[in-house]
C-alpha atoms as an extended CHARMM CRD file, in Angstrom:
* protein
*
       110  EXT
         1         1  UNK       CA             34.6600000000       22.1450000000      -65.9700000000  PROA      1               0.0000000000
         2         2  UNK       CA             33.7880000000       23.0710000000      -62.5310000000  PROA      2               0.0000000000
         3         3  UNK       CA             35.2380000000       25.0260000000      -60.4070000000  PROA      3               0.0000000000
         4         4  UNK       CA             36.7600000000       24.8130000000      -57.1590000000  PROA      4               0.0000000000
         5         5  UNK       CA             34.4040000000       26.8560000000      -55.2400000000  PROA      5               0.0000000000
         6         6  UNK       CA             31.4130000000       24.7070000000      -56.3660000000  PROA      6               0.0000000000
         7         7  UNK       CA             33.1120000000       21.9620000000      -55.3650000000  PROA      7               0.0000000000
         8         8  UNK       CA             33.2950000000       23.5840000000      -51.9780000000  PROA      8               0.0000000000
         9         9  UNK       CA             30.0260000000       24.9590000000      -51.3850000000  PROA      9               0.0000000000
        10        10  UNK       CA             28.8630000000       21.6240000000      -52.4430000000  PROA      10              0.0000000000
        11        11  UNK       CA             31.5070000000       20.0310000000      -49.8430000000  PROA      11              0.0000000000
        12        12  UNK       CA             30.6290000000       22.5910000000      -46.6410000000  PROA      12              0.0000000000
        13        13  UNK       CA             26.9410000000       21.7940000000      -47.7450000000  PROA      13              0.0000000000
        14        14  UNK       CA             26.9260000000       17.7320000000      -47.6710000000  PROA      14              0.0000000000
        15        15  UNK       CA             29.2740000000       18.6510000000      -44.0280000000  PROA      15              0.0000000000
        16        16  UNK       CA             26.6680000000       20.3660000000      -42.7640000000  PROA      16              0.0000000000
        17        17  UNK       CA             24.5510000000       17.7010000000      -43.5390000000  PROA      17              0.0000000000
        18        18  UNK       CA             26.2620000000       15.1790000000      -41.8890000000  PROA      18              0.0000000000
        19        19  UNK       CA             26.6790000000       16.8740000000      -38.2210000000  PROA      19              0.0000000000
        20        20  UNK       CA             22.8350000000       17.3930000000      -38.8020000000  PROA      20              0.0000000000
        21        21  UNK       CA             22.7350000000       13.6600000000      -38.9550000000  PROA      21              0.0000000000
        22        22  UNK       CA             25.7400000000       13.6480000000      -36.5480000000  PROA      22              0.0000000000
        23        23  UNK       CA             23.1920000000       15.4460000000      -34.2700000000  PROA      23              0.0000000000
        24        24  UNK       CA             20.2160000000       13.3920000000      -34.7870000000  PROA      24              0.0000000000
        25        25  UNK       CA             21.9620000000       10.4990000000      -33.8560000000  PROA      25              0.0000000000
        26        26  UNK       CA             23.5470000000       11.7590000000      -30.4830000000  PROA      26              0.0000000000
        27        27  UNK       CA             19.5900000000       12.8160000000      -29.8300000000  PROA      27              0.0000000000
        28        28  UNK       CA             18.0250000000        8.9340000000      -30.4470000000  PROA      28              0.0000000000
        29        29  UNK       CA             21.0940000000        8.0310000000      -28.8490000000  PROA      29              0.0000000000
        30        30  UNK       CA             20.0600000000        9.6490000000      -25.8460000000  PROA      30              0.0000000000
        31        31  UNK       CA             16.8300000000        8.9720000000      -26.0540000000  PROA      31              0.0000000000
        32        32  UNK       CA             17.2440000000        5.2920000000      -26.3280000000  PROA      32              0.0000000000
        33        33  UNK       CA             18.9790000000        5.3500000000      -23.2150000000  PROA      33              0.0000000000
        34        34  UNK       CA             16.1520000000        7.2380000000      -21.2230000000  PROA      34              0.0000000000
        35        35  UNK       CA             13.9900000000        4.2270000000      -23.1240000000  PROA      35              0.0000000000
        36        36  UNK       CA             16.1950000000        1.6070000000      -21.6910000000  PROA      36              0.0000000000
        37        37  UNK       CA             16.1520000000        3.3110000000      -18.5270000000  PROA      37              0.0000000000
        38        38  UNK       CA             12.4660000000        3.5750000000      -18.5550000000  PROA      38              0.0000000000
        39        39  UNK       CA             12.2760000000       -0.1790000000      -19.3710000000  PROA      39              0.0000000000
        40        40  UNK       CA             14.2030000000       -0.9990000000      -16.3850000000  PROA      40              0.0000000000
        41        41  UNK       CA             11.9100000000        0.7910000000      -14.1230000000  PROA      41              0.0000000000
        42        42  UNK       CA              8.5590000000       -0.2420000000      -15.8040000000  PROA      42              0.0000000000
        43        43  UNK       CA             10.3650000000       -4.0980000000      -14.8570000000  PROA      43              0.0000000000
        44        44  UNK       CA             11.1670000000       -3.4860000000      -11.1650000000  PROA      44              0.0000000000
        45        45  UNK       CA              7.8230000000       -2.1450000000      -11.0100000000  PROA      45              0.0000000000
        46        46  UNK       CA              6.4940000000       -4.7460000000      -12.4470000000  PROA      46              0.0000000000
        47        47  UNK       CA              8.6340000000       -7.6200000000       -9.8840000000  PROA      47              0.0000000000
        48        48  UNK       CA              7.2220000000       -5.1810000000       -7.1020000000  PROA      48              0.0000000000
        49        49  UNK       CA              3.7180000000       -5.6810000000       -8.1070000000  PROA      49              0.0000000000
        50        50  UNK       CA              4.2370000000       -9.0610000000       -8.5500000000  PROA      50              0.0000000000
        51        51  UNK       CA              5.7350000000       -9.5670000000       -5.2720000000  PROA      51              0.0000000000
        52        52  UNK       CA              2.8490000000       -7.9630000000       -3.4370000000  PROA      52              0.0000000000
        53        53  UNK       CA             -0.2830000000       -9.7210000000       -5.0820000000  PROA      53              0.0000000000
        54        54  UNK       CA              0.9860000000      -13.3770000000       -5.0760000000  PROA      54              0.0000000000
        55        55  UNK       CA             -1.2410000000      -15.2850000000       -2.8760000000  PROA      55              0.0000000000
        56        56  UNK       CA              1.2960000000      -14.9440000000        0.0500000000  PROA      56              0.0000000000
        57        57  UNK       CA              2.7180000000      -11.5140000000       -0.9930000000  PROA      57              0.0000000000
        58        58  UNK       CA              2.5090000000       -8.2660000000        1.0410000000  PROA      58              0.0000000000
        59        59  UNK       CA             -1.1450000000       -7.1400000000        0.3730000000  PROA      59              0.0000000000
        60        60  UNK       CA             -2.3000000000      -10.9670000000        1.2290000000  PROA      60              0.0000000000
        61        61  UNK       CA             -0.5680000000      -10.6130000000        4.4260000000  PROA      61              0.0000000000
        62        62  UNK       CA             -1.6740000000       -7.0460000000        5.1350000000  PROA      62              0.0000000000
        63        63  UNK       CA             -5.3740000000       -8.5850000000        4.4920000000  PROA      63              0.0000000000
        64        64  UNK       CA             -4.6270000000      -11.5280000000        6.9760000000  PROA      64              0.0000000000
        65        65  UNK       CA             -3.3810000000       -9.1880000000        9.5610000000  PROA      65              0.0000000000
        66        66  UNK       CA             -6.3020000000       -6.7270000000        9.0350000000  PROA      66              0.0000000000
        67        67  UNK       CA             -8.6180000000       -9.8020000000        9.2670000000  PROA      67              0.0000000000
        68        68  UNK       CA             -6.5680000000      -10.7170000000       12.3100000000  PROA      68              0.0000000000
        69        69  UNK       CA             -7.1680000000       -7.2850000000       13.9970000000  PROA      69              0.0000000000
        70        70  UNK       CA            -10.7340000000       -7.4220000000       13.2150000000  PROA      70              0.0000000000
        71        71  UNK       CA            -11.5490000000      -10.5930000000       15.0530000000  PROA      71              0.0000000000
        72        72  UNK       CA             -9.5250000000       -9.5370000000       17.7360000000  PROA      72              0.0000000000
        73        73  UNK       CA            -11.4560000000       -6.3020000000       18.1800000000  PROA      73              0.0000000000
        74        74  UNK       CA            -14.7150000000       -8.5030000000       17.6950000000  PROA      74              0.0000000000
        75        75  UNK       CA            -13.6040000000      -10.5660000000       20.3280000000  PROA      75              0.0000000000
        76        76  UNK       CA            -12.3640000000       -8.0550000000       22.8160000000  PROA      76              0.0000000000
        77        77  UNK       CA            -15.9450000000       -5.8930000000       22.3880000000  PROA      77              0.0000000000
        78        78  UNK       CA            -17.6710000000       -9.7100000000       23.2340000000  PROA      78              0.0000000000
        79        79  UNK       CA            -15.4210000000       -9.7940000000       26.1760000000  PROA      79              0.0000000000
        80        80  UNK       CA            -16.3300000000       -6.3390000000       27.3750000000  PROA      80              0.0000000000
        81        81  UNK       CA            -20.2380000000       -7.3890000000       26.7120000000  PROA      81              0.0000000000
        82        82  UNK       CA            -19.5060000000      -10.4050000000       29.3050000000  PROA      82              0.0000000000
        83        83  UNK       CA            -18.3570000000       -8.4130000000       31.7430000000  PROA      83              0.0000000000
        84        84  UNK       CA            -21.2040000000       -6.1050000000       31.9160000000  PROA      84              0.0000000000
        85        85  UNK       CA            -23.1680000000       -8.9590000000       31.6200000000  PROA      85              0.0000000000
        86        86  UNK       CA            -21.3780000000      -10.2570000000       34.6810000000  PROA      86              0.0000000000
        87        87  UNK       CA            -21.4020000000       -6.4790000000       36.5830000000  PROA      87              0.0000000000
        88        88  UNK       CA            -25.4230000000       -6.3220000000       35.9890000000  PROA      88              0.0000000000
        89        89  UNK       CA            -25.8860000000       -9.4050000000       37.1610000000  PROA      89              0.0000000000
        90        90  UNK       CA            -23.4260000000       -9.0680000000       40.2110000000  PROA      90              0.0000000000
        91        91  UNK       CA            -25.4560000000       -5.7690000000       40.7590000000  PROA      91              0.0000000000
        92        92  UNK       CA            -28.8970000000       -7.2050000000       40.6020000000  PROA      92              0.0000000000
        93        93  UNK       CA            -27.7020000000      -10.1440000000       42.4430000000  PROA      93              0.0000000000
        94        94  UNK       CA            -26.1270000000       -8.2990000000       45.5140000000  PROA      94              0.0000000000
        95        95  UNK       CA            -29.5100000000       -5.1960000000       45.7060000000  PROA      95              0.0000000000
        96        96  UNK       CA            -31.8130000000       -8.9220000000       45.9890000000  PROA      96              0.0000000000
        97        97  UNK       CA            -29.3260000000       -9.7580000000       48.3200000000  PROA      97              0.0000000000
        98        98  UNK       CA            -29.7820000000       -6.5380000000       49.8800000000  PROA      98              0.0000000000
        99        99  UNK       CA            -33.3090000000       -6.5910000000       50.2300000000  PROA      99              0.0000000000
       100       100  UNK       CA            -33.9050000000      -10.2690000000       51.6940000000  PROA      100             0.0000000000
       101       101  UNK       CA            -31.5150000000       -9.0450000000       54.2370000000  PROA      101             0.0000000000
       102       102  UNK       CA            -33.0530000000       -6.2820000000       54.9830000000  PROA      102             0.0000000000
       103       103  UNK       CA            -36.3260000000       -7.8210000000       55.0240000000  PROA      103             0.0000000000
       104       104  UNK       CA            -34.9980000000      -10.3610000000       57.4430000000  PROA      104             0.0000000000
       105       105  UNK       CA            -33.5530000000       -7.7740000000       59.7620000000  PROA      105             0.0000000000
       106       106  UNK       CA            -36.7900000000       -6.7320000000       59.8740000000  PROA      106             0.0000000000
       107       107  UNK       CA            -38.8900000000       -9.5490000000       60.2840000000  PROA      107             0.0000000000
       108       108  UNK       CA            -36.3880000000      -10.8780000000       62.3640000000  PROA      108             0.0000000000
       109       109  UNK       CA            -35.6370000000      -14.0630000000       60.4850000000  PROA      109             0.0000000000
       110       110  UNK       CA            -39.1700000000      -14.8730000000       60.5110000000  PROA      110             0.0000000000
């Protein structure tokens, strides 16, 4: 027959056991939550990067603007090449001025 002590050793033994198992449970548990929580992340990243590479997302936009901003500065440098286009030519245009006056003063008109 066996005794009551064996029976308890082997009773504390298959307890301690169990909280080990107790314990590894609690610990995936946990860790399936951090997973979940992970998940949820990894899919709102996801929508986010969605969001900004459809055709009319954020990054098309920030392209269009960019684009936008370039022609504009292309346009405005053009602009400023006109104008001193136009200054040279108002220069040139008032020192020949200049001169035939001058050279009328002096001829007298002649």
């Amino acid at each position: 027959m066996v005794s009551l002590d064996v029976i308890n050793q082997k009773l504390e033994d298959q307890s301690k056991k169990l909280d080990k198992i107790d314990e590894t449970l609690v610990a995936l548990a946990v860790q399936n939550a951090e997973l979940k929580h992970l998940q949820m992340q990894v899919k709102a990243q996801w929508k986010i990067l969605d969001s900004l590479t459809k055709p009319d997302g954020l990054l098309a936009r920030i392209e269009k603007n960019n684009q936008d901003i370039q022609v504009f500065q292309k346009n405005c440098g053009y602009r400023d090449l006109q104008v001193q286009v136009k200054c040279i030519w108002a220069t040139i245009v008032s020192m020949a001025l200049g001169i035939l006056f001058k050279y009328l003063s002096d001829t007298g008109g002649k």
